[in-house]
C-alpha positions as CSV (number, residue, x, y, z in Angstrom):
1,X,-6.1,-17.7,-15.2
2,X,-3.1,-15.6,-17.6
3,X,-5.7,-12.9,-17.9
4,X,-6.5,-12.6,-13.8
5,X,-4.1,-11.4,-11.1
6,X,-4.7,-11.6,-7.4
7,X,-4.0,-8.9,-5.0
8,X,-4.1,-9.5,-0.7
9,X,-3.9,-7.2,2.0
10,X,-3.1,-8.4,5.0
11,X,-2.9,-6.8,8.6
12,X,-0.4,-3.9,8.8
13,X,3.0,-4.1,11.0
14,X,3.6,-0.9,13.1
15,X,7.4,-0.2,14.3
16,X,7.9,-0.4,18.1
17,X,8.3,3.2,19.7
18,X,4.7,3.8,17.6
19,X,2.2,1.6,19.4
20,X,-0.4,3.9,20.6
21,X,-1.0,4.6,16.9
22,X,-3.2,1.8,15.2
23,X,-3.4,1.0,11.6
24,X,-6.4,-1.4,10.4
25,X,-6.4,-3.1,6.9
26,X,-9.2,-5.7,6.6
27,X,-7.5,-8.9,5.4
28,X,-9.2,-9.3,1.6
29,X,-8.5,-11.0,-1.3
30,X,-9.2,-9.0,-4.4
31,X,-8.7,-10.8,-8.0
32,X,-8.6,-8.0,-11.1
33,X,-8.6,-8.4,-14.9
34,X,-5.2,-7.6,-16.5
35,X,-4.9,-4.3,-17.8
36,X,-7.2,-2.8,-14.7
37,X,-6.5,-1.5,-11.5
38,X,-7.2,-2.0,-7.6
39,X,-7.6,0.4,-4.6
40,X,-6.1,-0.7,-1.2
41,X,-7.2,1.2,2.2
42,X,-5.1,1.3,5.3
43,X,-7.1,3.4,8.2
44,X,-4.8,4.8,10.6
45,X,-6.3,5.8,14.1
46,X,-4.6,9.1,14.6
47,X,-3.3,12.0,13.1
48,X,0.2,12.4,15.2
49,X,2.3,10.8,12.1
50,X,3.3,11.7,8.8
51,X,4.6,9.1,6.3
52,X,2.5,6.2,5.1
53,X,5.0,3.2,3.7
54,X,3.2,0.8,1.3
55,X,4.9,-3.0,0.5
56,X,4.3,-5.8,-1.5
57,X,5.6,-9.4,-0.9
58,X,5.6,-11.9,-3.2
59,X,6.2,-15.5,-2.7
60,X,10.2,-16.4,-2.9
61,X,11.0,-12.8,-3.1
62,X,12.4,-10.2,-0.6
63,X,9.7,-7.6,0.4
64,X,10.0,-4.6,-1.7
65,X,8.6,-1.0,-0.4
66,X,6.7,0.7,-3.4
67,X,6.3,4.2,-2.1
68,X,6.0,6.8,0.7
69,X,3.2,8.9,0.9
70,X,4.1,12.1,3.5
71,X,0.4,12.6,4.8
72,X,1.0,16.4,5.6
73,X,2.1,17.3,2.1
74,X,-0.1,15.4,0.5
75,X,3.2,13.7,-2.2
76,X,3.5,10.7,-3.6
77,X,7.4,9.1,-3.7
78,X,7.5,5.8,-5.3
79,X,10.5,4.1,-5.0
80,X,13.1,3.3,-7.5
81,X,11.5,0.8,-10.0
82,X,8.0,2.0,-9.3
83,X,6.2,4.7,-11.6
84,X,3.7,7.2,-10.2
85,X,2.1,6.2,-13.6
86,X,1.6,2.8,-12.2
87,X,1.3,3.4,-8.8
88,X,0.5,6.1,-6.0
89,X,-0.9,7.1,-3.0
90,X,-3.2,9.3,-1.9
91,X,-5.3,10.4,1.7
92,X,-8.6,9.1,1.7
93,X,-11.3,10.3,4.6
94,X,-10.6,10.0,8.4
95,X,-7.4,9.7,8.4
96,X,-6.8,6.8,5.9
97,X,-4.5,6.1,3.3
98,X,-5.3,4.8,-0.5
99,X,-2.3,2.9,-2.8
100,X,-3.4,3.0,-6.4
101,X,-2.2,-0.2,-8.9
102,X,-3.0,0.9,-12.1
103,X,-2.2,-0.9,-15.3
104,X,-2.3,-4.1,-13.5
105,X,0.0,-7.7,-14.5
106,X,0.4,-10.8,-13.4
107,X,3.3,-9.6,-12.1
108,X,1.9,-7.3,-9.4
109,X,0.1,-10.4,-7.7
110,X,1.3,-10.6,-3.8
111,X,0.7,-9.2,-0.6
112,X,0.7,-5.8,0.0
113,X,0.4,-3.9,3.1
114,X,1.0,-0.4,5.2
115,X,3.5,0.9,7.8
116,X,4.2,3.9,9.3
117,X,7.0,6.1,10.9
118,X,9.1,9.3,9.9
119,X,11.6,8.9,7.5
């Protein structure tokens, strides 16, 4: 499978002090050509927050945070490592955030999920 990569999303952790807000990522497997690109989709249940973290784990790694996307300014930081060529964030409808792989590898196989909190 050299030409295939596989992407998950999996259920979204939400920092204590922030548990009346609710963020829902259906748990799918999604398996794109090389070369392509994927959209992820975390819905968030209210507006009372401003920075959207996305993360990918990978097996025998550390977790890694790829970007920040500030929901209020509408910006796109990726992390250091991580190209807004490659990757970025942006809001989708009713309140929900989309992260952008573009230019897909192997390499970007994992886990990837959403958080939020200020900062």
């Amino acid at each position: 499978m050299s030409g295939y990569l596989t992407l998950l999303l999996a259920a979204a952790l939400v920092p204590a002090g922030q548990t009346s807000i609710i963020l829902e990522q259906k748990a799918i497997s999604i398996t794109r050509n090389v070369d392509g690109s994927a959209a992820l989709i975390c819905e968030i249940s209210s507006p009372q927050f401003d920075n959207v973290h996305w993360y990918r784990y990978q097996e025998g790694k550390a977790p890694q945070r790829l970007l920040r996307y500030s929901m209020t300014k509408s910006e796109s930081v990726p992390d250091p490592g991580f190209s807004s060529e490659k990757i970025r964030a942006y809001k989708g409808k009713d309140n929900s955030c989309r992260l952008i792989l573009s230019q897909l590898q192997v390499s970007d196989s994992g886990m990837y999920h959403c958080a939020i909190w200020d900062g």
